[in-house]
GUMARTI-53551 format. One record per residue (C-alpha): x, y, z. Coordinates in pm, 1 decimal. Layout:
N
u  v  w
X  Y  Z
...
//
This chain:
285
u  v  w
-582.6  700.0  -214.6
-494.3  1026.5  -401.6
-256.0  1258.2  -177.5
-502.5  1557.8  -149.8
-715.6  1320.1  13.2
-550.1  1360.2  346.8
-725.9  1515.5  658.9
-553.0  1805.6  776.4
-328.5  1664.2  1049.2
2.1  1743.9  1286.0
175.2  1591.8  1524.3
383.8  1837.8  1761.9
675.7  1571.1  1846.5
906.4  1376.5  1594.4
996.9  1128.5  1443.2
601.5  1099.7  1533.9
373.7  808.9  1620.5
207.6  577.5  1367.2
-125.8  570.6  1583.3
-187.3  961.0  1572.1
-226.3  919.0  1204.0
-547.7  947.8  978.0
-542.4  755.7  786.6
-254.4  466.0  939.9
-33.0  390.1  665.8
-71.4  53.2  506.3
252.0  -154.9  608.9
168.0  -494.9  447.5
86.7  -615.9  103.8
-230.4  -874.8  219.6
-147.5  -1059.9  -152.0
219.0  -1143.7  -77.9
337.4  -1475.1  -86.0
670.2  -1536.7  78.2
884.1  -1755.5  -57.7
1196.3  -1766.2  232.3
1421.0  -1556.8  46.0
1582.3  -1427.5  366.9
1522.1  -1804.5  565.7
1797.7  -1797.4  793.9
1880.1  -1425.0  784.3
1947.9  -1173.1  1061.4
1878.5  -806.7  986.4
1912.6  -490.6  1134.2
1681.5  -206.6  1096.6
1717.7  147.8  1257.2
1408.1  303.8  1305.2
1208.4  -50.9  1226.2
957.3  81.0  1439.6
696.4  275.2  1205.6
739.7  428.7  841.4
962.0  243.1  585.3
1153.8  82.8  847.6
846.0  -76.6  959.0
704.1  -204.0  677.3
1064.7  -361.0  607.4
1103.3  -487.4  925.2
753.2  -713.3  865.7
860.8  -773.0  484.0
1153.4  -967.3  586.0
1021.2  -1139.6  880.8
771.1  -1283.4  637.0
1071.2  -1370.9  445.9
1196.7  -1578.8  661.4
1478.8  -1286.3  885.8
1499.8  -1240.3  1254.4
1459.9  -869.4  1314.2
1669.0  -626.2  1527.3
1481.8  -293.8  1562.0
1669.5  23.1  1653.3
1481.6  279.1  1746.1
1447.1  608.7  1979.1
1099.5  665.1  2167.0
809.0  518.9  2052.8
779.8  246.0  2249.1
439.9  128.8  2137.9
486.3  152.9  1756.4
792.4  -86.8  1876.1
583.8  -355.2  2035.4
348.0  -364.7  1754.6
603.6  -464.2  1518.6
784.3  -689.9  1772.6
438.5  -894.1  1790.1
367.4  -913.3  1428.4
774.0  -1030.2  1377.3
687.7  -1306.0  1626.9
320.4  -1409.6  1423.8
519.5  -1473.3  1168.2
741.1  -1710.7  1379.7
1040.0  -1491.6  1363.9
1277.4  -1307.7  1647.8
1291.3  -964.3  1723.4
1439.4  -754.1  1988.4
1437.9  -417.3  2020.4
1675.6  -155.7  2084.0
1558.6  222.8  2218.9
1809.8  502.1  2229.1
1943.4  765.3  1967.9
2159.8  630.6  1700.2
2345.8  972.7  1661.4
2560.5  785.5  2003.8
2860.4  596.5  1861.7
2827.7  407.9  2192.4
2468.1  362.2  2149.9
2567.1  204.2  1772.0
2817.8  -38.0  1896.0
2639.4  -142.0  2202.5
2347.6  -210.2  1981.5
2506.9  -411.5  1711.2
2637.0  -636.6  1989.1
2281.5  -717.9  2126.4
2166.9  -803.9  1824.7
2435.7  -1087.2  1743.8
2422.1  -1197.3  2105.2
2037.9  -1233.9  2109.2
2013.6  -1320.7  1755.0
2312.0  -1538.3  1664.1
2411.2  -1327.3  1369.0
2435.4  -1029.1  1125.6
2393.4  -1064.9  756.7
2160.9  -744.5  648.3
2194.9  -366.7  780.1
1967.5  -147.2  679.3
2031.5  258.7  743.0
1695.8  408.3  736.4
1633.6  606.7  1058.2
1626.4  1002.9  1025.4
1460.1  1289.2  1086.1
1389.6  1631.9  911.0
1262.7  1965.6  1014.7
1134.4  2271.6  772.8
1341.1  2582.2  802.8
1217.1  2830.0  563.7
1564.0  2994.5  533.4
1928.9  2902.8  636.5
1960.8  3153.6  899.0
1673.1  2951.3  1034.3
1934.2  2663.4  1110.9
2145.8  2647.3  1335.3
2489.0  2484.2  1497.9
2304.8  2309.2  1714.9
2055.6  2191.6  1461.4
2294.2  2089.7  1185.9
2509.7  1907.5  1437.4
2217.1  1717.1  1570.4
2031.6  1602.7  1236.6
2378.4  1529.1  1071.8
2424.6  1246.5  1361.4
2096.0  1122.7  1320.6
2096.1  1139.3  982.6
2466.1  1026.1  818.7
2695.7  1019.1  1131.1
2452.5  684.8  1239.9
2545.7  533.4  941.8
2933.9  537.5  1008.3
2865.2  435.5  1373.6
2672.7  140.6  1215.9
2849.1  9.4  937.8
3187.2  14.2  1162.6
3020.5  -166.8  1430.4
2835.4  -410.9  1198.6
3141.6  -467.1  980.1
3331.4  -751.1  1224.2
2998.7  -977.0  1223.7
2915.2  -925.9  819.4
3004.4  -1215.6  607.5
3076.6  -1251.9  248.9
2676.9  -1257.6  72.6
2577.2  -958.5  334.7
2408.8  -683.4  209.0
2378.3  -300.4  356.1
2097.1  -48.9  270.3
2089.0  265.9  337.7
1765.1  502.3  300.8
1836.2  835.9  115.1
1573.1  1051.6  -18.1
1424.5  1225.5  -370.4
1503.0  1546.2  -188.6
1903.8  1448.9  -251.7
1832.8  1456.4  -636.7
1565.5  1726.3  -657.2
1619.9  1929.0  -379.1
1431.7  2116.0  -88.3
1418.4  2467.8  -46.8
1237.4  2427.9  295.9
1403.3  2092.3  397.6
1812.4  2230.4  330.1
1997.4  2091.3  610.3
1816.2  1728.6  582.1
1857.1  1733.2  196.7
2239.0  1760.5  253.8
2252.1  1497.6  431.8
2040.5  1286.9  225.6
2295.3  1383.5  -80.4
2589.0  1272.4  154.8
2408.0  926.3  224.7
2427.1  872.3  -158.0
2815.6  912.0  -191.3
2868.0  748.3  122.6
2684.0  449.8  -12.9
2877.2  461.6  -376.4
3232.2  494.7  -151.2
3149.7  252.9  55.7
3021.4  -31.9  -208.7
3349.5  49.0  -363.6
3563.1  -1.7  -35.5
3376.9  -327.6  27.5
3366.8  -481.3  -277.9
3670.3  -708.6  -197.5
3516.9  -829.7  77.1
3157.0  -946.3  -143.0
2981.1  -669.4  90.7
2713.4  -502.8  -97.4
2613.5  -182.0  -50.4
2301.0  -16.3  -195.4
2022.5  255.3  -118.8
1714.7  395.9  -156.3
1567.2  709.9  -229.7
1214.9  724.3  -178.9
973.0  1003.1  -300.7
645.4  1119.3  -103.7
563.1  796.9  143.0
282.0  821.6  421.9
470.2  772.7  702.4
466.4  905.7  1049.5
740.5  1179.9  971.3
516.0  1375.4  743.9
213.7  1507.1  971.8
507.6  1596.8  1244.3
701.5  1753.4  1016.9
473.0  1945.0  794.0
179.7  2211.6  839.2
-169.4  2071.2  819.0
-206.1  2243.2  476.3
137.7  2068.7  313.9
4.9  1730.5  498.9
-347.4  1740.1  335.9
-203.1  1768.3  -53.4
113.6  1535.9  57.1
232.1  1329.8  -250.7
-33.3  1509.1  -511.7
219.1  1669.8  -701.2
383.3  1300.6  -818.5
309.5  1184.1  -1202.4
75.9  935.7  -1005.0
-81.2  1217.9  -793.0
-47.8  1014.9  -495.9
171.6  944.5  -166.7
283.1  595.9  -152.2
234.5  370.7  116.4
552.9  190.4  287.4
428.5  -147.5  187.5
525.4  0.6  -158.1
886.4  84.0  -76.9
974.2  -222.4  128.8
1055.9  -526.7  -175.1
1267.6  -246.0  -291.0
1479.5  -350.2  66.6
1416.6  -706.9  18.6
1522.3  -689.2  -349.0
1854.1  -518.3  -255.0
1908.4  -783.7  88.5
1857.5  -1080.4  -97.0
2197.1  -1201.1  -252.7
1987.8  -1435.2  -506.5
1811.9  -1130.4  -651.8
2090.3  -864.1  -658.7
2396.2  -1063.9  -623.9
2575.6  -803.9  -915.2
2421.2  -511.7  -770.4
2633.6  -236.5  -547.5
2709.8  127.6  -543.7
2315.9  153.6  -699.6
1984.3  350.5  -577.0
1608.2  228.3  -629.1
1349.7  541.1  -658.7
1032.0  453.5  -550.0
896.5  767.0  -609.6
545.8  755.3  -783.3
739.9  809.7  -1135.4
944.1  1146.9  -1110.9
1235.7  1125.2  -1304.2
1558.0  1211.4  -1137.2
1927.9  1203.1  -1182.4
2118.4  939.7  -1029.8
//
């Protein structure tokens, strides 16, 4: 599908629901062949309910990973994956709340080991954005909340996660293109998507010692529920045409780059990095 061949779409609530969309984005790669590269594997996903996070969520569940989902209201989108985790003969238990609550964080974290046994993967990808033509457009209020949602989650994680990961675990965390090229209407959630990428170099760096990896990735112009409720219906309808491959990708796309980076056998000497599945722009990183 080329990206100007979107219908002219918007949803009026974020992060947005999966169902609403037209078309749904494709979540699953109907050709893959698993081959248990996460067999035995816990792994953590904020906002595993639709988007990236989804199509990660079912990735490593075919992989052989029980599945904690974090995420905030869309209940259904939830279930869905929940079900499909279970086809595949996996657990899964989900979490709703907002992840910007440190309380929320640790409270979470401890579910998930007590219901699942264990924690060996955490991947950072919830977030949300809003377009602000103009920084006088934002506001204390706004900057405080998409900075909690957005990087002060990640902290809240990581510390909580920290006593439970092992030597071999693996953290991802889910920065954008926007941190490298920038986003004249997107400011405030470009920021933070720059911050995610030195708090993932830092924090490889701090963990080293301890055979933690830490890794992210910065993904260009993916169909995903966050684009027709952040967006006008014009921006929506040519989403992802302005790529070398003059397409949006699809989250089933972006998803082995999260396996890739999870599974110790594959990336064993890789930390402090960032993947850019981004339809080929070339960016600085």
């Amino acid at each position: 599908m080329s990206g100007n061949n979107f219908p002219p779409q918007h949803q009026y609530h974020q992060p947005g629901q999966r169902s609403e969309m037209n078309p749904l984005p494709i979540d699953e790669d109907s050709s893959w062949i698993p081959s248990g590269k996460l067999k035995g594997k816990t792994a953590l996903i904020t906002g595993g309910d639709s988007g990236i996070g989804r199509a990660v969520s079912l990735l490593f569940a075919r992989e052989g990973a029980d599945i904690g989902i974090l995420y905030y209201s869309e209940h259904e989108d939830a279930r869905e994956v929940k079900y499909k985790v279970e086809q595949y003969g996996r657990k899964c238990i989900l979490i709703s709340g907002d992840i910007g609550d440190e309380n929320f964080c640790r409270e979470s974290v401890t579910l998930v080991v007590q219901h699942l046994g264990r924690l060996d993967i955490l991947v950072n990808n919830a977030g949300e954005q809003h377009v602000r033509e103009k920084i006088s457009d934002i506001h204390y209020q706004d900057l405080d909340r998409i900075f909690r949602t957005n990087l002060y989650s990640m902290f809240f994680a990581v510390s909580a996660a920290l006593p439970y990961l092992e030597s071999g675990s693996s953290i991802i965390n889910t920065t954008s293109i926007t941190a490298y090229e920038g986003n004249p209407a997107l400011l405030d959630y470009s920021t933070t998507k720059g911050a995610i990428a030195a708090f993932t170099r830092s924090l490889s760096l701090s963990l080293s010692d301890k055979n933690i990896r830490v890794n992210c990735v910065a993904p260009g112009p993916i169909w995903t529920p966050l684009i027709p409720s952040s967006f006008p219906e014009e921006k929506v309808s040519q989403f992802g045409s302005n790529t070398p491959m003059k397409r949006a990708g699809q989250p089933y796309e972006v998803a082995p780059c999260y396996l890739f980076l999870a599974c110790n056998q594959d990336s064993s000497y890789i930390s402090g990095q960032t993947l850019h599945p981004n339809g080929g722009q070339i960016v600085n990183s």
